[in-house]
N, C-alpha and C positions, 0 to 999 in steps of 0.2 A: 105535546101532541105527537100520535105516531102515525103515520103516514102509511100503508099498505100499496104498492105498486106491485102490479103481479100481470102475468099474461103467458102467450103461448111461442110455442121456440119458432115458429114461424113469422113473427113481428119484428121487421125489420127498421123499420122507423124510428131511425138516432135523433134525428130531429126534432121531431114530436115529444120523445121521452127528455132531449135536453130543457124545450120550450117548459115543458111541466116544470121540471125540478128547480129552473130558473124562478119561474112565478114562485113553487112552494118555497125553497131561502129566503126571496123577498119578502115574500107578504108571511110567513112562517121561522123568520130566522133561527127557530130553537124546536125546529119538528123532526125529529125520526124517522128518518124512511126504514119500512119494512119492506125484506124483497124474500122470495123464495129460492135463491139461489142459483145455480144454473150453468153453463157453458155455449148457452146457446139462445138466438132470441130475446123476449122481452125482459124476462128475468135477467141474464148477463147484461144490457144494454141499460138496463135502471142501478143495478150494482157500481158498473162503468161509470158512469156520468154520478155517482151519486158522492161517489167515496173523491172525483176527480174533482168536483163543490165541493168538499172537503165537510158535505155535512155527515149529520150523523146517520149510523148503517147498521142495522142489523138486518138477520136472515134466517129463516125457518129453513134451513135443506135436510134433505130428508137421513133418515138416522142410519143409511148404508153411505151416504155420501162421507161421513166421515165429520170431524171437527173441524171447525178453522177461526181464525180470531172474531170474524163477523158470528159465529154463532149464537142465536138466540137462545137454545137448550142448552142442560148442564152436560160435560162430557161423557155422562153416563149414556146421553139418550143417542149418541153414535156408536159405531163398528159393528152395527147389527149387519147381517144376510138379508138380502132383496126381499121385499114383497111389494105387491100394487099398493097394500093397505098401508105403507107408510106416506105414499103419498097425498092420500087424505084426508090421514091426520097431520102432517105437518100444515095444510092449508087447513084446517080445522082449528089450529093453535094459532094460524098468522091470524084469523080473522076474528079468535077470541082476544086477541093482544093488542088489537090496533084500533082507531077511533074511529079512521076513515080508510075508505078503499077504494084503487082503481083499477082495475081491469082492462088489459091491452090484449085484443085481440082482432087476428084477421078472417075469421069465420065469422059466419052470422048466427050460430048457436054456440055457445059456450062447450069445452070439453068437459068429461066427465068431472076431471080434476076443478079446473076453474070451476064452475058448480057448486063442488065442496063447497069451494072459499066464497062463493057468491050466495049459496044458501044460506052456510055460518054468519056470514055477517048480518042478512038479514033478521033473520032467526035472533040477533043480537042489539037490533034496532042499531044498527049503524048504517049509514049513508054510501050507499054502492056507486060509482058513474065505469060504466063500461065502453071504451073507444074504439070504435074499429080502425 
């Protein structure tokens, strides 16, 4: 089972994102968290606590970010030049890859990005829960 946990750099709530990941090991001991990668916010803070549970981790970061051992794509699909448009395809790929999905964020509309990934899933019959 792969787990999608994703949100905005403004979600600062360690606790909440611990409390989750606690429940998914337990009740999911052999699930995959997906994260989109990050430095900052919700994406960094589910990376954190994810890889710290010692479970398993992968990550959609976008293809100027560069490669790292968490990479979900092959090393071809990094060291590209900036654009907006990688980053909704990489939430485009998290949502086509994973079973289920959650959504962290501190707005009451979703950003452009989140969207991506919260239309993809739908769009993919999979099961959304969005937390503010």
């Amino acid at each position: 089972m792969k787990i999608a946990i994703i949100g905005n750099t403004n979600w600062q709530n360690k606790r909440k994102v611990k409390d989750i990941l606690f429940n998914i090991k337990n009740t999911y001991p052999s699930a995959t968290i997906i994260g989109a990668g990050g430095t900052e916010g919700a994406n960094h803070i589910v990376k954190k606590y994810a890889l710290e549970f010692d479970m398993p981790y992968s990550e959609y970061n976008p293809s100027f970010s560069g490669f790292n051992i968490h990479s979900a794509m092959p090393k071809s699909y990094y060291g590209k030049q900036y654009h907006f448009s990688q980053l909704h395809h990489r939430m485009k790929m998290l949502a086509l890859n994973c079973d289920y999905m959650m959504i962290l964020t501190t707005d009451d509309k979703l950003d452009p990005v989140l969207k991506t990934a919260y239309n993809q899933a739908k769009k993919s019959n999979k099961s959304v829960v969005i937390l503010n």
